[in-house]
PDB file with SEQRES, HELIX, SHEET and CRYST1 records, atoms N, CA, C and O in Angstrom:
SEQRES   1 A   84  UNK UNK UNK UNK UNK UNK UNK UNK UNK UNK UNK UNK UNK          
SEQRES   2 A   84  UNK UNK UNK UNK UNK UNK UNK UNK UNK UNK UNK UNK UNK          
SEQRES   3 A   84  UNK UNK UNK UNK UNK UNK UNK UNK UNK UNK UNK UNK UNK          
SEQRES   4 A   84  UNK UNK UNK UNK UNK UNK UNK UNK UNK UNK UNK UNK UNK          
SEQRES   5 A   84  UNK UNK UNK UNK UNK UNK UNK UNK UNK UNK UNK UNK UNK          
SEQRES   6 A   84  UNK UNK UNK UNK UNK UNK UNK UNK UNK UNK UNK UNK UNK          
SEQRES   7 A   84  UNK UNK UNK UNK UNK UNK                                      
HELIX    1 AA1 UNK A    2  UNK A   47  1                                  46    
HELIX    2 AA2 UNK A   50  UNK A   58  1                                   9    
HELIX    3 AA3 UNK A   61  UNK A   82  1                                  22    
CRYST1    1.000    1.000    1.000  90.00  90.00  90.00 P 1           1          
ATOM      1  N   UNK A   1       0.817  -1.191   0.000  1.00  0.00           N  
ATOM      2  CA  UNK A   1       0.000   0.000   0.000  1.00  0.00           C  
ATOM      3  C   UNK A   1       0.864   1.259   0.000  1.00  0.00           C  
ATOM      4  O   UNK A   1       0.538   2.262  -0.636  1.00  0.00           O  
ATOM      5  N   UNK A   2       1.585   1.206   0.474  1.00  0.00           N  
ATOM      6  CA  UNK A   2       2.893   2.250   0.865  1.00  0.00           C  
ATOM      7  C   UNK A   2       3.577   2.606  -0.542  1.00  0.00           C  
ATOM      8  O   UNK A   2       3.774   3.802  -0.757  1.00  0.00           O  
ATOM      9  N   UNK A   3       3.918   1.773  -1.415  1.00  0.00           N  
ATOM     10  CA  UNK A   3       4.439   1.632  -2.460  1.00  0.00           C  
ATOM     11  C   UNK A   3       3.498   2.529  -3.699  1.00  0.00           C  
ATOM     12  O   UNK A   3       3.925   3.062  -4.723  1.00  0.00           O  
ATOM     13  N   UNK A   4       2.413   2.479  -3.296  1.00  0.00           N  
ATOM     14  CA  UNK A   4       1.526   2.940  -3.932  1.00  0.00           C  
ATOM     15  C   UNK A   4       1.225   4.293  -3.665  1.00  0.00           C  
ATOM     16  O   UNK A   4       0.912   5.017  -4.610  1.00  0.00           O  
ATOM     17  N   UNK A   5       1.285   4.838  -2.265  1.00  0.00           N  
ATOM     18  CA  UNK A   5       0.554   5.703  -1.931  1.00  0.00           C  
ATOM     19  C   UNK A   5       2.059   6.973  -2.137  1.00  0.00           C  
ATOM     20  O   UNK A   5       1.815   8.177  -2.064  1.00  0.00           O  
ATOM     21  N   UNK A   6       3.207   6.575  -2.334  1.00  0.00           N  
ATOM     22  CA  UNK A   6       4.701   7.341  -2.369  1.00  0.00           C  
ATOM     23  C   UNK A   6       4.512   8.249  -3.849  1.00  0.00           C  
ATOM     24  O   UNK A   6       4.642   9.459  -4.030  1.00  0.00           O  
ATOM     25  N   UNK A   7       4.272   7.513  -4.497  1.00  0.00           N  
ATOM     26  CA  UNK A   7       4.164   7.480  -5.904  1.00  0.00           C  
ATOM     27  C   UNK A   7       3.505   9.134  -5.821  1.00  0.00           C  
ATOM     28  O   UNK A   7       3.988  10.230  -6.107  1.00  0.00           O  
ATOM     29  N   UNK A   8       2.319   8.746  -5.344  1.00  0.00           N  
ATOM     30  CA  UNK A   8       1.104   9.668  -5.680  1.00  0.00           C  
ATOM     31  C   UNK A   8       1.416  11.155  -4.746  1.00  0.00           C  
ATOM     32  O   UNK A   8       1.204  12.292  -5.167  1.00  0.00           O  
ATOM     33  N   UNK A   9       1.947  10.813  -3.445  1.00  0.00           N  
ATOM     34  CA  UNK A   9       2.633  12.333  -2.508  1.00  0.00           C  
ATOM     35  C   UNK A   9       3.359  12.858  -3.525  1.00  0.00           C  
ATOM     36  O   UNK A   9       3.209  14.039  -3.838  1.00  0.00           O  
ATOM     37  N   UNK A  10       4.392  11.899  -4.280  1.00  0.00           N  
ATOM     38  CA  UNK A  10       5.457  13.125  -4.576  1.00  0.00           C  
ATOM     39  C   UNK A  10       4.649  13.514  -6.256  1.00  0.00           C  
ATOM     40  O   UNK A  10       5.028  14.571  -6.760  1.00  0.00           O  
ATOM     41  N   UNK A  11       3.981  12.989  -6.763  1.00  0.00           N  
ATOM     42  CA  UNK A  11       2.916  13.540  -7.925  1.00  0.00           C  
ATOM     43  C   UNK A  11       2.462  14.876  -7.241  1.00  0.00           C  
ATOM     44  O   UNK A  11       2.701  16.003  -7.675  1.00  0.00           O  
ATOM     45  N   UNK A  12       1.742  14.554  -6.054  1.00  0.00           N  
ATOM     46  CA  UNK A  12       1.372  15.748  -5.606  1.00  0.00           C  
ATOM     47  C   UNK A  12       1.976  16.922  -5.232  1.00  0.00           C  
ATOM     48  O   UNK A  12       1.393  17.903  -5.695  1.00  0.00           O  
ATOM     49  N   UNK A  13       2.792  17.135  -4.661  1.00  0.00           N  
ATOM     50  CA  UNK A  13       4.243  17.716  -4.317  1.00  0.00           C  
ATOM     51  C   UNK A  13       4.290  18.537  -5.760  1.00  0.00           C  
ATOM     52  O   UNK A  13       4.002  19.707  -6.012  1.00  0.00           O  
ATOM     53  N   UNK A  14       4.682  17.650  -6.455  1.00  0.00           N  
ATOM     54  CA  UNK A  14       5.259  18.026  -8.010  1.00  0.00           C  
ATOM     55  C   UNK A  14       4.279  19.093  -8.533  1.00  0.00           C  
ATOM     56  O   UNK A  14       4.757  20.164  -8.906  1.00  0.00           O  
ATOM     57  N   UNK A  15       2.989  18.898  -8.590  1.00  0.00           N  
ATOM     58  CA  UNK A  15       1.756  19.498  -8.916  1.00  0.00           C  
ATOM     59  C   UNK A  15       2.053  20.753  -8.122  1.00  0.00           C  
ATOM     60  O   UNK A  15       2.575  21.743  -8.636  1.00  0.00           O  
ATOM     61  N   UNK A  16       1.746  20.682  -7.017  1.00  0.00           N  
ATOM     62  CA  UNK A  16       1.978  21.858  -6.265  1.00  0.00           C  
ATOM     63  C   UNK A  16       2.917  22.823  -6.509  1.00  0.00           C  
ATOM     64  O   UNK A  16       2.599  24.010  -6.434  1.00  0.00           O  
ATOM     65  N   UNK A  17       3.969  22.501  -6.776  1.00  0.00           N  
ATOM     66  CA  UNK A  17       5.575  23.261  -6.974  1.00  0.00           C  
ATOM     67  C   UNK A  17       4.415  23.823  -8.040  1.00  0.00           C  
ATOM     68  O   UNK A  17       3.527  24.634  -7.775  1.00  0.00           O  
ATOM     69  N   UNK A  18       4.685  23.131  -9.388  1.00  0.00           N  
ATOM     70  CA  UNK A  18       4.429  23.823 -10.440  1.00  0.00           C  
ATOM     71  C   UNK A  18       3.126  24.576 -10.780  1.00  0.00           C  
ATOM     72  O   UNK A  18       3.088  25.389 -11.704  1.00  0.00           O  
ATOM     73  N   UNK A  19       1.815  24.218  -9.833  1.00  0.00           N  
ATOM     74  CA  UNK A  19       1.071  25.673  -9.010  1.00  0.00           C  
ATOM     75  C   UNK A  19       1.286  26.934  -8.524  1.00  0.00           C  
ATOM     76  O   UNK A  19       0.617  27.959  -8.656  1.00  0.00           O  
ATOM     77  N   UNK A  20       2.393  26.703  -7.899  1.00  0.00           N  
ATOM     78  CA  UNK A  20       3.031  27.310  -6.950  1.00  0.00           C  
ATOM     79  C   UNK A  20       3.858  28.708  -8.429  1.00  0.00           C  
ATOM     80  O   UNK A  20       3.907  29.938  -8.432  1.00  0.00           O  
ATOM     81  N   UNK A  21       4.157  28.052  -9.051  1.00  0.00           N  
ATOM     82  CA  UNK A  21       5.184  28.581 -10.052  1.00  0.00           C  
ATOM     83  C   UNK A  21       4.397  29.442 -10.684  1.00  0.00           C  
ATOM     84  O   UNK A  21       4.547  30.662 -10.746  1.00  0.00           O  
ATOM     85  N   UNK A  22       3.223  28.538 -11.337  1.00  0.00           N  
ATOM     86  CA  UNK A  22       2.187  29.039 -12.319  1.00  0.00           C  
ATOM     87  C   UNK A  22       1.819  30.580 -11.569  1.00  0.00           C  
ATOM     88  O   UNK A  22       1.927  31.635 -12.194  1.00  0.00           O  
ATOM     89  N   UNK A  23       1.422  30.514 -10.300  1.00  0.00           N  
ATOM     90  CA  UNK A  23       0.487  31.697  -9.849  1.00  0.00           C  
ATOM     91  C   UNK A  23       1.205  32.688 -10.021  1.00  0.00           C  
ATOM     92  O   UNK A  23       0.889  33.875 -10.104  1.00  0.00           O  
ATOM     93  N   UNK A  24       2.672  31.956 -10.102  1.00  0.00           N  
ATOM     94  CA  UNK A  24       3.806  33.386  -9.781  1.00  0.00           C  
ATOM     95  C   UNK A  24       3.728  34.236 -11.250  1.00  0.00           C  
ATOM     96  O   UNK A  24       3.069  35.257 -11.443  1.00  0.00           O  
ATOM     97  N   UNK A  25       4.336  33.734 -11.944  1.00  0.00           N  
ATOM     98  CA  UNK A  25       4.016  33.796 -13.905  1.00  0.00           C  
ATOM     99  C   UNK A  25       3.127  34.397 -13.574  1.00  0.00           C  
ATOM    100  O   UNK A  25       3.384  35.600 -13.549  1.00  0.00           O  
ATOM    101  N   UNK A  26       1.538  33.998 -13.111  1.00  0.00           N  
ATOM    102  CA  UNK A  26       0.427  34.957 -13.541  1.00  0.00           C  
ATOM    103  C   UNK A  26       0.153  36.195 -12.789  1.00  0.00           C  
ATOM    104  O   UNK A  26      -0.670  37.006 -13.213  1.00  0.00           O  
ATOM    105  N   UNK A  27       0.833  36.388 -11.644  1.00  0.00           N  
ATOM    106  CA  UNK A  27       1.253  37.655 -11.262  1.00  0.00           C  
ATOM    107  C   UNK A  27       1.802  38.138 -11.434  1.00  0.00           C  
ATOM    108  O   UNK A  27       1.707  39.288 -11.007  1.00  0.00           O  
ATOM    109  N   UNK A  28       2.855  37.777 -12.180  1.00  0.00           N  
ATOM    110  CA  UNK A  28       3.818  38.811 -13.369  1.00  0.00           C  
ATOM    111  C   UNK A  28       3.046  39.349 -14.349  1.00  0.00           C  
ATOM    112  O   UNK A  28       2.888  40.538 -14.626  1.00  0.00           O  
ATOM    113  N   UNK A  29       2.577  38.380 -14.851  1.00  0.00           N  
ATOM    114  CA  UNK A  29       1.707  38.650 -16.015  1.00  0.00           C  
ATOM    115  C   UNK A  29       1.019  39.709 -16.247  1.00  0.00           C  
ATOM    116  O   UNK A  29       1.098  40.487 -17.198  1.00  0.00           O  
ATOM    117  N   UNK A  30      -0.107  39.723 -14.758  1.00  0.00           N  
ATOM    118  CA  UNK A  30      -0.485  40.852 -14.529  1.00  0.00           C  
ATOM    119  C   UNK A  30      -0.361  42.245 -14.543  1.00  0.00           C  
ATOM    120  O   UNK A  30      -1.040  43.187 -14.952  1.00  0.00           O  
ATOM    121  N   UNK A  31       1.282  42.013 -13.666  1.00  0.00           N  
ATOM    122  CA  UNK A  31       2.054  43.595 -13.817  1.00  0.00           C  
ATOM    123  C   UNK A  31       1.874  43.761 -14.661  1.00  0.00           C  
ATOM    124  O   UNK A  31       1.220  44.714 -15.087  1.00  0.00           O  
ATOM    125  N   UNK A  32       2.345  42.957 -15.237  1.00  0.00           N  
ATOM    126  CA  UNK A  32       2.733  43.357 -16.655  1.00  0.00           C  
ATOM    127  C   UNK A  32       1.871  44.338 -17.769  1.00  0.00           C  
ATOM    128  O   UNK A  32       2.136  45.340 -18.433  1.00  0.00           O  
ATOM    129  N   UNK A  33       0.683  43.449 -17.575  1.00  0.00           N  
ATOM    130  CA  UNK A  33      -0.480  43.844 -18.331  1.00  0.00           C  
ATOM    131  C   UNK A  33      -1.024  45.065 -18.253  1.00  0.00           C  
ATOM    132  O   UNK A  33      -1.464  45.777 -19.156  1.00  0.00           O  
ATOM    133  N   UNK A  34      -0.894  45.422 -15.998  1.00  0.00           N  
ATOM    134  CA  UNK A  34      -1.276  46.810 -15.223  1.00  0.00           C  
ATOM    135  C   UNK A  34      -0.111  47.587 -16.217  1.00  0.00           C  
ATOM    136  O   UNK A  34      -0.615  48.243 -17.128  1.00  0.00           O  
ATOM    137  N   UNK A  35       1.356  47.590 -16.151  1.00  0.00           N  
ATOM    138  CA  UNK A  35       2.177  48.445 -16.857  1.00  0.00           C  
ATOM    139  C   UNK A  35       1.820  49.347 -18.121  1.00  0.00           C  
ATOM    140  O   UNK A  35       1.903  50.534 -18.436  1.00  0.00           O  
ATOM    141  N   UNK A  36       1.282  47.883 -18.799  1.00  0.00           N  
ATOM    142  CA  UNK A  36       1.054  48.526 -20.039  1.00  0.00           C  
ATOM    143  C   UNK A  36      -0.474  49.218 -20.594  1.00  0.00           C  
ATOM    144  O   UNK A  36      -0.726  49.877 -21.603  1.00  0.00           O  
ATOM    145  N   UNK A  37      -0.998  48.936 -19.912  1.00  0.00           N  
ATOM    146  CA  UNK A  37      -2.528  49.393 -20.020  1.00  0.00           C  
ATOM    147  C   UNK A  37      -2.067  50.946 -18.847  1.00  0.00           C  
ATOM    148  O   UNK A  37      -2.909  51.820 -19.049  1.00  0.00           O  
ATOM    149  N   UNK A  38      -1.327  51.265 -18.102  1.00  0.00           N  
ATOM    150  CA  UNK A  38      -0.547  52.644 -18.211  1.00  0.00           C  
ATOM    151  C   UNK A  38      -0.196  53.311 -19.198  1.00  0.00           C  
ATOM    152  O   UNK A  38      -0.677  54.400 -19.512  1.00  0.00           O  
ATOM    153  N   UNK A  39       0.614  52.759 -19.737  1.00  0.00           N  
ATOM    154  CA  UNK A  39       1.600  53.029 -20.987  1.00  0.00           C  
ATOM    155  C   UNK A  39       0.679  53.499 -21.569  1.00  0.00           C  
ATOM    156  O   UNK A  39       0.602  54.726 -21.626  1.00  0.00           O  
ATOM    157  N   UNK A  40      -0.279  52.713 -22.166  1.00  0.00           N  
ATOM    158  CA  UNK A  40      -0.776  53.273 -23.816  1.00  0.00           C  
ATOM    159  C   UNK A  40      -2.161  53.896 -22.959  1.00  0.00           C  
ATOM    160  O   UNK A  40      -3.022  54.102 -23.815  1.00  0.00           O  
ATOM    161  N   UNK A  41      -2.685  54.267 -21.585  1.00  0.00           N  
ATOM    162  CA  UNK A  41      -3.232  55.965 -21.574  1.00  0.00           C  
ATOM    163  C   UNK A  41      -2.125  57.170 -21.313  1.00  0.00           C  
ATOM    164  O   UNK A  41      -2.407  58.269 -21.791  1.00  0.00           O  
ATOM    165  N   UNK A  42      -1.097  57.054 -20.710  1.00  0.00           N  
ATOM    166  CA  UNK A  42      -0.003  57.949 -21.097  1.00  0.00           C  
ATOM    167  C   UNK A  42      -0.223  58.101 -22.340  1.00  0.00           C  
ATOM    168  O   UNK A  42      -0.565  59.257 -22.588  1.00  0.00           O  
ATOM    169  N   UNK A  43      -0.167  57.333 -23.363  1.00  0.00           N  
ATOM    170  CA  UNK A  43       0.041  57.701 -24.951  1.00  0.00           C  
ATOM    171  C   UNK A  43      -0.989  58.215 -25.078  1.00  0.00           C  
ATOM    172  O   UNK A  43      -0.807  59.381 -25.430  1.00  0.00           O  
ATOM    173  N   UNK A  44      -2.068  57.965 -24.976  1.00  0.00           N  
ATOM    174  CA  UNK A  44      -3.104  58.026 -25.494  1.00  0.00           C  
ATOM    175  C   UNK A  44      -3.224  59.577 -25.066  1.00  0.00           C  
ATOM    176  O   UNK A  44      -3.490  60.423 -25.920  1.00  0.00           O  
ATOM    177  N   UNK A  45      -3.044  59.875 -23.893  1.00  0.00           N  
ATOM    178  CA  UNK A  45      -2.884  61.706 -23.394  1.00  0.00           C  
ATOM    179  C   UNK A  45      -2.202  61.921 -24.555  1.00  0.00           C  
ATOM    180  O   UNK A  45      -2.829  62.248 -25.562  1.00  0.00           O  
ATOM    181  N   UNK A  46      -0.687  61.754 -24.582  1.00  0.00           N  
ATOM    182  CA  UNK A  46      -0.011  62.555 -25.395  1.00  0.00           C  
ATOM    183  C   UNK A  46       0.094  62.843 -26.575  1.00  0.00           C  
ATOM    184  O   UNK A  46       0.827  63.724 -27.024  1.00  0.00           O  
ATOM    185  N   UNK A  47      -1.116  61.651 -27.611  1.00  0.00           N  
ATOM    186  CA  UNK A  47      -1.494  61.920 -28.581  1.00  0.00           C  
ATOM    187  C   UNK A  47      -2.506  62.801 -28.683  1.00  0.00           C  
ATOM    188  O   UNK A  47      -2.464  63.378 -29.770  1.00  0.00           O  
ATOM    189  N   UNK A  48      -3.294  63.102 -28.076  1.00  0.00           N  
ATOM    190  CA  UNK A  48      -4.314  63.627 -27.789  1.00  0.00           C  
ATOM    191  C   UNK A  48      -4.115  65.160 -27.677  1.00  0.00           C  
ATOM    192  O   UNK A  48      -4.917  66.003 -28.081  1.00  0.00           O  
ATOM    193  N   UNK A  49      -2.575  65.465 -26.890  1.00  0.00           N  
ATOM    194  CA  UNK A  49      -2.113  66.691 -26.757  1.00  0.00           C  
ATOM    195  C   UNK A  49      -1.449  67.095 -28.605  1.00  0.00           C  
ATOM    196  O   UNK A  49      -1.449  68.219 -29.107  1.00  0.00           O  
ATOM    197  N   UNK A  50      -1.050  66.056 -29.142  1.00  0.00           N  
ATOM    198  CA  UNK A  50       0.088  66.067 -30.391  1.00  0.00           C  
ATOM    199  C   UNK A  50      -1.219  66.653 -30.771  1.00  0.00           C  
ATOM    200  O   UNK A  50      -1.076  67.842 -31.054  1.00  0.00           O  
ATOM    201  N   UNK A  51      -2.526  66.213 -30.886  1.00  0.00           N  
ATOM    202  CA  UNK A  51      -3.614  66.639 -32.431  1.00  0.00           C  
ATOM    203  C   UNK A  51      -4.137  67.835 -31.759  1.00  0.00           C  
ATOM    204  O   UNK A  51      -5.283  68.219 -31.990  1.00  0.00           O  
ATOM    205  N   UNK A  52      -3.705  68.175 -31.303  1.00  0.00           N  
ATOM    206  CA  UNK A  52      -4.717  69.428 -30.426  1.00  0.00           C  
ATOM    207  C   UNK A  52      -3.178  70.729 -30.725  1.00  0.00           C  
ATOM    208  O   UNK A  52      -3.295  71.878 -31.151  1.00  0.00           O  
ATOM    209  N   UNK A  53      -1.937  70.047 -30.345  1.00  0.00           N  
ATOM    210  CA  UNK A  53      -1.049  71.375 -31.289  1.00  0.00           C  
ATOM    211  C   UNK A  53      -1.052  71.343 -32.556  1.00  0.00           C  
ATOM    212  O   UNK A  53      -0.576  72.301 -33.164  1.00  0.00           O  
ATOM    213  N   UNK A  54      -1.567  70.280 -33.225  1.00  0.00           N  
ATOM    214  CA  UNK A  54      -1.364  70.694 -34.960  1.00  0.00           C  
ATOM    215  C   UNK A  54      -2.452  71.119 -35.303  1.00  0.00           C  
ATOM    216  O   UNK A  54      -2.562  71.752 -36.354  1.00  0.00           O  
ATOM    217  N   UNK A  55      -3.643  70.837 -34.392  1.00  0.00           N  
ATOM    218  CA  UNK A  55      -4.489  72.030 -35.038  1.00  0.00           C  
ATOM    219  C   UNK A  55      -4.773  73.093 -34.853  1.00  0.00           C  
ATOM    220  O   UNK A  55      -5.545  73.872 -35.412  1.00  0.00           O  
ATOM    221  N   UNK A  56      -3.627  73.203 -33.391  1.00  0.00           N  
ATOM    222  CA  UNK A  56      -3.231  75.037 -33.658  1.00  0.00           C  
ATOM    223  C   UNK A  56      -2.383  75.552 -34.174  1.00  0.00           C  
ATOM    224  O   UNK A  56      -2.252  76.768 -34.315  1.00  0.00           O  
ATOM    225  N   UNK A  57      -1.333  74.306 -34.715  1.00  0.00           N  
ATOM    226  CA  UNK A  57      -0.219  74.894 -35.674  1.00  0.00           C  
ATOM    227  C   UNK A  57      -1.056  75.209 -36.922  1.00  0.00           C  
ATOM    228  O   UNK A  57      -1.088  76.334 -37.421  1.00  0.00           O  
ATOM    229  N   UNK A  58      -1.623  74.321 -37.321  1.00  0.00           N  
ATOM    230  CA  UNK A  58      -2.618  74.142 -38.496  1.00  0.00           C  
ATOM    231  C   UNK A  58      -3.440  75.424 -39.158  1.00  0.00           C  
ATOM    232  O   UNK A  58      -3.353  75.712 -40.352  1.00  0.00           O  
ATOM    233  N   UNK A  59      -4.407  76.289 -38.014  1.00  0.00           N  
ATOM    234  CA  UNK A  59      -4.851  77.242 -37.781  1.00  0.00           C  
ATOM    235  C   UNK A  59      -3.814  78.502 -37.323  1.00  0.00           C  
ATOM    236  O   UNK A  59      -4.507  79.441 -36.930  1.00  0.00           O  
ATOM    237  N   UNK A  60      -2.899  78.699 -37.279  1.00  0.00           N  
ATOM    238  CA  UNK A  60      -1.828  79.349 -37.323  1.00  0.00           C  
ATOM    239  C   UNK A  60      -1.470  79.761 -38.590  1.00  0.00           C  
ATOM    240  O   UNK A  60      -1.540  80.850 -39.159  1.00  0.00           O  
ATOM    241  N   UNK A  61      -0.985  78.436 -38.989  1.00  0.00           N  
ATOM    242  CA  UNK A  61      -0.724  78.719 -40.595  1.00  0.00           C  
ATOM    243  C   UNK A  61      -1.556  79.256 -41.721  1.00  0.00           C  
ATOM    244  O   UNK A  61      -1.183  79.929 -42.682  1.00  0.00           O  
ATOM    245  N   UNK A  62      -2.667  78.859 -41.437  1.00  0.00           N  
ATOM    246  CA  UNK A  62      -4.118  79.203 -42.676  1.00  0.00           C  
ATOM    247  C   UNK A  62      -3.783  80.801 -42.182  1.00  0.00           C  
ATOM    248  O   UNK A  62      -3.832  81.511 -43.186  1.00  0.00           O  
ATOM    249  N   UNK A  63      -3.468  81.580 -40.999  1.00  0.00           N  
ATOM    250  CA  UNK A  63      -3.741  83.046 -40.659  1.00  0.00           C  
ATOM    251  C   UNK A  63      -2.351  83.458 -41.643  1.00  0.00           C  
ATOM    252  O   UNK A  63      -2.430  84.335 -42.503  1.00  0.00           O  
ATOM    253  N   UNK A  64      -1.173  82.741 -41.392  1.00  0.00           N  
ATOM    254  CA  UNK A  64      -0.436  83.030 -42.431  1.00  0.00           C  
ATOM    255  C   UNK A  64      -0.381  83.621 -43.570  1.00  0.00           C  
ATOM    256  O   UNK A  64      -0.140  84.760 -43.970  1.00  0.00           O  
ATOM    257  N   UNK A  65      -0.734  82.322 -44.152  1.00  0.00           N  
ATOM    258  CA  UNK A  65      -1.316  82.107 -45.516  1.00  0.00           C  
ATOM    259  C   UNK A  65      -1.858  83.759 -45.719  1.00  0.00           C  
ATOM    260  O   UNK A  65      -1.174  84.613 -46.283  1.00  0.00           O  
ATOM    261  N   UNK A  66      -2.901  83.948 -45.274  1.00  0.00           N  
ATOM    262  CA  UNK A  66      -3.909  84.747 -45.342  1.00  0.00           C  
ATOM    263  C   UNK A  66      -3.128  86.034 -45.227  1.00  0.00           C  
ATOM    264  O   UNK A  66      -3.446  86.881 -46.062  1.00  0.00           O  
ATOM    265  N   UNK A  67      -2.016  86.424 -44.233  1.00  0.00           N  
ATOM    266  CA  UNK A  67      -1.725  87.737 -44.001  1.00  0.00           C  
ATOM    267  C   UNK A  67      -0.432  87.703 -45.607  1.00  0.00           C  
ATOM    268  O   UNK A  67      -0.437  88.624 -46.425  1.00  0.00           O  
ATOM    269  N   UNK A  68       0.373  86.678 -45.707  1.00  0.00           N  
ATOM    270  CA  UNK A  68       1.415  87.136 -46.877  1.00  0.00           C  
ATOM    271  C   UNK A  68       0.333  86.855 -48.147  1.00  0.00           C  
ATOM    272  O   UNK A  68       0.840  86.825 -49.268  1.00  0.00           O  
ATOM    273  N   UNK A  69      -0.871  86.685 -48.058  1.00  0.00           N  
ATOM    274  CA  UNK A  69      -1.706  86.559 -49.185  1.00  0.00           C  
ATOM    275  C   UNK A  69      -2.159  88.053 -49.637  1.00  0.00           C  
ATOM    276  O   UNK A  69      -2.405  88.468 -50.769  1.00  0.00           O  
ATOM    277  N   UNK A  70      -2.191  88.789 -48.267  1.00  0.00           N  
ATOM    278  CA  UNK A  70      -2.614  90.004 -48.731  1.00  0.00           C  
ATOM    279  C   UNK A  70      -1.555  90.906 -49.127  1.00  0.00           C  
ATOM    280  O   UNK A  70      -1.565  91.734 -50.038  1.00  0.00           O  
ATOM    281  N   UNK A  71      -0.692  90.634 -48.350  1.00  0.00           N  
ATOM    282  CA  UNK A  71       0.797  91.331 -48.560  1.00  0.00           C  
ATOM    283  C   UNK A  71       1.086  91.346 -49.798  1.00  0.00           C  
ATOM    284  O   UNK A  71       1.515  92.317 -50.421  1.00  0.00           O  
ATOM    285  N   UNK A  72       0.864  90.271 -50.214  1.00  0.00           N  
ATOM    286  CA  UNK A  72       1.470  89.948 -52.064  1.00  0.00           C  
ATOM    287  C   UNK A  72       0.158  91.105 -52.644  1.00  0.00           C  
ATOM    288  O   UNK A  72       0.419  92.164 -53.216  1.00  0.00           O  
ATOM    289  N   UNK A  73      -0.851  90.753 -52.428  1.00  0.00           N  
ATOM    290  CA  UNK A  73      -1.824  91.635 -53.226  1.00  0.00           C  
ATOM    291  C   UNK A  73      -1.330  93.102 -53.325  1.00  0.00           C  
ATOM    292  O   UNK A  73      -1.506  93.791 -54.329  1.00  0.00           O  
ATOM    293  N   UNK A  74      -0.541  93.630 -51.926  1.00  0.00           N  
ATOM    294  CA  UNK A  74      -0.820  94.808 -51.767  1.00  0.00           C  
ATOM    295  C   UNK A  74       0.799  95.356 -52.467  1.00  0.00           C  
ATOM    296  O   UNK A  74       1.169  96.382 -53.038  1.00  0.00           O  
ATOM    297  N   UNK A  75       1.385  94.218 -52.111  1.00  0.00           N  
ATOM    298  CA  UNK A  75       3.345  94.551 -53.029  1.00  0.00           C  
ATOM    299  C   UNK A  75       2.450  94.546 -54.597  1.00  0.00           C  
ATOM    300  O   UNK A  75       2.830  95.327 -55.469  1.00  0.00           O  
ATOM    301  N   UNK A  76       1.425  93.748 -54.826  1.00  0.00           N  
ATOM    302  CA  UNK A  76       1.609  94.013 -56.889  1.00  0.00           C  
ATOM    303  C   UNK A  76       0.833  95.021 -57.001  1.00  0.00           C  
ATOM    304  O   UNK A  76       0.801  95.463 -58.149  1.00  0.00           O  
ATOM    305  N   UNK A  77      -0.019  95.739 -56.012  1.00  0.00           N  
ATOM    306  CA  UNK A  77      -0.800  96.719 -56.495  1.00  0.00           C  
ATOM    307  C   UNK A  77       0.271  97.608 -56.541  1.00  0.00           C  
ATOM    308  O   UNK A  77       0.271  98.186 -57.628  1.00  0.00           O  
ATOM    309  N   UNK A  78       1.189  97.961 -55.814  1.00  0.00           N  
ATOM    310  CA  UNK A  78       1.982  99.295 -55.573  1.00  0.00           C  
ATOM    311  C   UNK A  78       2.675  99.168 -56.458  1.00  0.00           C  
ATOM    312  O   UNK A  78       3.065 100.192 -57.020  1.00  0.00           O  
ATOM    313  N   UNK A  79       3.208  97.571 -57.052  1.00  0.00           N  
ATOM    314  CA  UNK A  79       4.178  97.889 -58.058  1.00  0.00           C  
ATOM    315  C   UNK A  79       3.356  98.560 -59.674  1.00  0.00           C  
ATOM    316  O   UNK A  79       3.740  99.374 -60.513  1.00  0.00           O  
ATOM    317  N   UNK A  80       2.518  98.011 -59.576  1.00  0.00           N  
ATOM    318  CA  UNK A  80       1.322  98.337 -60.581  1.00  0.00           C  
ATOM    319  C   UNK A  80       1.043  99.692 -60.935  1.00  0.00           C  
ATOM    320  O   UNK A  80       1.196 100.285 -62.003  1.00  0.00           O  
ATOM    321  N   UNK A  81       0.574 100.087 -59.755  1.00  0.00           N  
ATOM    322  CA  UNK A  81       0.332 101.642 -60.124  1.00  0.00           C  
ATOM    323  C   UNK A  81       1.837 102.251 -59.881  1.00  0.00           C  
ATOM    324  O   UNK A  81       1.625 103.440 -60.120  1.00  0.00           O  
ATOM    325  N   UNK A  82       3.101 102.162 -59.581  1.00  0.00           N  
ATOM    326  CA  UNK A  82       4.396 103.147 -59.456  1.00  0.00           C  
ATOM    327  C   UNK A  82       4.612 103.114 -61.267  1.00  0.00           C  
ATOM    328  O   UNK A  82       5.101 103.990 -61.980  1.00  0.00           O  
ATOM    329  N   UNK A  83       4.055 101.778 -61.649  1.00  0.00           N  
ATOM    330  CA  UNK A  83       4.500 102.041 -63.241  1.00  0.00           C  
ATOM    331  C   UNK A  83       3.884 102.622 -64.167  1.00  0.00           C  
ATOM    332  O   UNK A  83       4.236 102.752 -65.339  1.00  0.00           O  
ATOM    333  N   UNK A  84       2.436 103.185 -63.374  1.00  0.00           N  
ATOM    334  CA  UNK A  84       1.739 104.175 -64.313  1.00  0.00           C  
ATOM    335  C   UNK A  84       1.547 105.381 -64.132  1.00  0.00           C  
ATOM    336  O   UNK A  84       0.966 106.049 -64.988  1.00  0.00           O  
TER     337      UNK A  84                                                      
END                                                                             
């Protein structure tokens, strides 16, 4: 009976260790997972900040546009009429 029942403790034993192991792995895992599900709302802010300056760079520029747009109008009018 003894012979029998040795067998099966250290099966069990064995099981256990590698329970024991498993839970560990899956509490890494976890971090892991907590880390990165950080990570990408950090990103997710800082993309969020990136589209919000280009569309004030964006709108910046169109005012640009707009002021050397008139500028040019107003350099060919003057050159226009100095030649008549």
């Amino acid at each position: 009976m003894l012979k029998r029942v040795d067998p099966l403790r250290k099966e069990l034993k064995d099981l256990e260790t590698k329970a024991e192991d498993t839970r560990q792995k899956g509490e890494e895992i976890t971090k892991i997972i907590a880390e990165l599900e950080a990570s990408i709302a950090k990103y997710k802010e800082e993309y969020a900040m990136v589209i919000s300056d280009a569309s004030v760079i964006k709108n910046d520029l169109s005012t640009f546009e707009k002021k050397v747009s008139s500028s040019f109008v107003c350099v060919t009018l003057r050159r226009v009429s100095s030649l008549h």
